[in-house]
N, C-alpha and C positions, 0 to 999 in steps of 0.2 A: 331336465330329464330325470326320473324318477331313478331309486335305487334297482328297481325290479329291471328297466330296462336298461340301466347299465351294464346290471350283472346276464340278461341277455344277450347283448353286445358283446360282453366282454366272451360269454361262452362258444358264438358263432366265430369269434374271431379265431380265437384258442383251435377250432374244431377245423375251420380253414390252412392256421398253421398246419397243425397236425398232419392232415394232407399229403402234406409236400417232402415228411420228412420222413429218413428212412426207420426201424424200428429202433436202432439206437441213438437215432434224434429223438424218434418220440419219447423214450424213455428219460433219455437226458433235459428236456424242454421240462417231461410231467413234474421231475425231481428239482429242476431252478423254479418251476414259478409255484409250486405246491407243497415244497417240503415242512412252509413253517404249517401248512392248513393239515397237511399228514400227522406232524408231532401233534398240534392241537389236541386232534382227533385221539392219537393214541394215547398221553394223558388223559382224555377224555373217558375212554372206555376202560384204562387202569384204575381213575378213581373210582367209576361206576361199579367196578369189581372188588374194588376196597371198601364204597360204601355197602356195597350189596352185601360182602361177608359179616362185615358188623353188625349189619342189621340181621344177618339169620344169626350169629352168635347170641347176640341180645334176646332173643326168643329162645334160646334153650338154657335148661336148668343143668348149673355148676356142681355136677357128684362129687368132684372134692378138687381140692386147689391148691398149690405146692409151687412154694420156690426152693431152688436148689443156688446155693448162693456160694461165688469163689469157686466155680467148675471151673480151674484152668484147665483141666485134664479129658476138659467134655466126659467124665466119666459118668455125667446124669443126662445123657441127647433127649432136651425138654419136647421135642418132637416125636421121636422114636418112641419114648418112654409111653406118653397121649397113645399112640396110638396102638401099641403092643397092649398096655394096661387097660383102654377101652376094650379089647378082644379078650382079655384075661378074665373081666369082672360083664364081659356081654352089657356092655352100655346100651340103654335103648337108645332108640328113635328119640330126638329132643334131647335128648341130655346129654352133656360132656363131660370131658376129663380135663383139667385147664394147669398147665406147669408151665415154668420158665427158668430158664439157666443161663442168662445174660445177664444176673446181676454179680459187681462185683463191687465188695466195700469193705475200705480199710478205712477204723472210725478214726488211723491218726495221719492221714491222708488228707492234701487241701484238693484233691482234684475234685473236677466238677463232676465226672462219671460216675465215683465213688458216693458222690454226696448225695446224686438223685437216685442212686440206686437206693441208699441210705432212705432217701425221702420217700421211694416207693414202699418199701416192706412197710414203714410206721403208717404210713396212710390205709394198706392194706387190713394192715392189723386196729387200724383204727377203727376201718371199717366193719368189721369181724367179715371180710373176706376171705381170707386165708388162714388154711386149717393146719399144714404143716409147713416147717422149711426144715430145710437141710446145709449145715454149714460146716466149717473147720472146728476142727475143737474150741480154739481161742475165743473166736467168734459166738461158737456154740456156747459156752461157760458165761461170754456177757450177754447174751441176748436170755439166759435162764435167770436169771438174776434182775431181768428188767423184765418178763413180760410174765403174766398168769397162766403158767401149763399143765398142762392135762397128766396127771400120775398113770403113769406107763402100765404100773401093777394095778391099777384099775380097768385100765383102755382093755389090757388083752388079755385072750379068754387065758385058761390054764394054762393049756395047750401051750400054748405063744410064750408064755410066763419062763414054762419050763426049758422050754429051748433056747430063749433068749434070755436067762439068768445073767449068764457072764456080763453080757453086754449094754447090760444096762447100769445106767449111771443114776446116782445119789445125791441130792442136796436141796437146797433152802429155791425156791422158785424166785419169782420178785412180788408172791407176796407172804415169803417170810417162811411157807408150808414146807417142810422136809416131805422128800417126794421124790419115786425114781424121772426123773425132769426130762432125759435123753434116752436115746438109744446106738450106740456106736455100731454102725452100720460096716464096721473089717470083714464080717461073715457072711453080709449079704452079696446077692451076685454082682451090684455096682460094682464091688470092688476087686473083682476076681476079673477084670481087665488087664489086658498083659502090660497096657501103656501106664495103669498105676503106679507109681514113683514110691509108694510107702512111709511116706514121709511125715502125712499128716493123715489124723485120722478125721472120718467126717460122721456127724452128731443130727440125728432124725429129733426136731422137737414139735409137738402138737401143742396148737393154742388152746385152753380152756374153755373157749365158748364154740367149738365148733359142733354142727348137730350130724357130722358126716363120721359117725365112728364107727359105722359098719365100714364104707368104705375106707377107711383110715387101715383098721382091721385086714379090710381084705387087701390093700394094698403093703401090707406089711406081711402077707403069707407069698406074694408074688415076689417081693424084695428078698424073701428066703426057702422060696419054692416048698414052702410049708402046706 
């Protein structure tokens, strides 16, 4: 007997059951002999739904790209942020906003979390992916010191200059250039969160090769409603 008409069989058979029993047999039968061909299925059309998104992700052009790193405080919601900041700066059609606030790394930590997060920003930054992060001071001070960044009093216009004097930080990059490196972000609305703790301040740096400085710009007049 061929598989066609087993699985005939097998469905006359099922449909005979069925029959006989009342609506919460039927329901109880459908759920014992179909639950694992159910899960299958919905598996089935979750991945379809996760490849499907990557694939229209992968089709649209990256306006600017930002990790916020050490969010215990959720004080940067990498979701909310996307999508308030797409509507702020009118993002077309095709093109996104792309952030994330799930990484967190301590470089004198053995843990594995720590380490791939570690291992994502450098591949990022290797890739000349990503155009700003955002971190804790500490953090902030060694990642200036180790990557090539974009002088601040360059990036923004007067304007921006003027307002954010105080808050801009000073020193040697990692390649050697004396240059405002950072921007201490105490002023911006991030931090005017009632759940902020005040404890540690957190440090906006921009990578050197990024070609996104309009939007870098414009997102740093949203961060101060400039």
């Amino acid at each position: 007997m061929g598989l066609k008409q087993r699985f005939t069989n097998a469905v006359k058979r099922d449909r005979a059951t069925l029959k006989t029993l009342s609506f919460r047999g039927k329901v109880r039968f459908f759920f014992d002999y179909y639950r694992w061909t159910l899960f299958l299925l919905v598996i089935f059309i979750l991945l379809c739904i996760y490849l499907g998104d990557l694939f229209q992700q992968s089709r649209q052009t990256i306006d600017l790209q930002g990790f916020f790193i050490n969010d215990r405080q959720n004080l940067f919601p990498a979701e909310e942020l996307m999508e308030d900041f797409s509507h702020y700066q009118n993002t077309p059609s095709g093109h996104r906003i792309a952030f994330e606030d799930s990484l967190l790394i301590d470089l004198d930590s053995g843990s594995e979390y720590h380490a791939a997060s570690q291992s994502k920003l450098m591949a990022y930054i290797a890739a000349r992916q990503l155009d700003f992060l955002v971190a804790p001071k500490d953090l902030a001070q060694y990642y200036a010191q180790s990557f090539s960044l974009m002088d601040l009093e360059d990036l923004l216009p007067q304007d921006l200059c003027n307002l954010l004097e105080e808050d801009l930080s000073f020193g040697e990059d990692g390649t050697g250039i004396n240059k405002a490196w950072g921007l201490n972000l105490r002023r911006s609305r991030f931090l005017q969160n009632p759940v902020y703790d005040h404890e540690e301040d957190y440090y906006l740096l921009v990578l050197s090769y990024t070609p996104h400085t309009d939007a870098l710009i414009s997102f740093i007049r949203y961060a101060y409603g400039a």
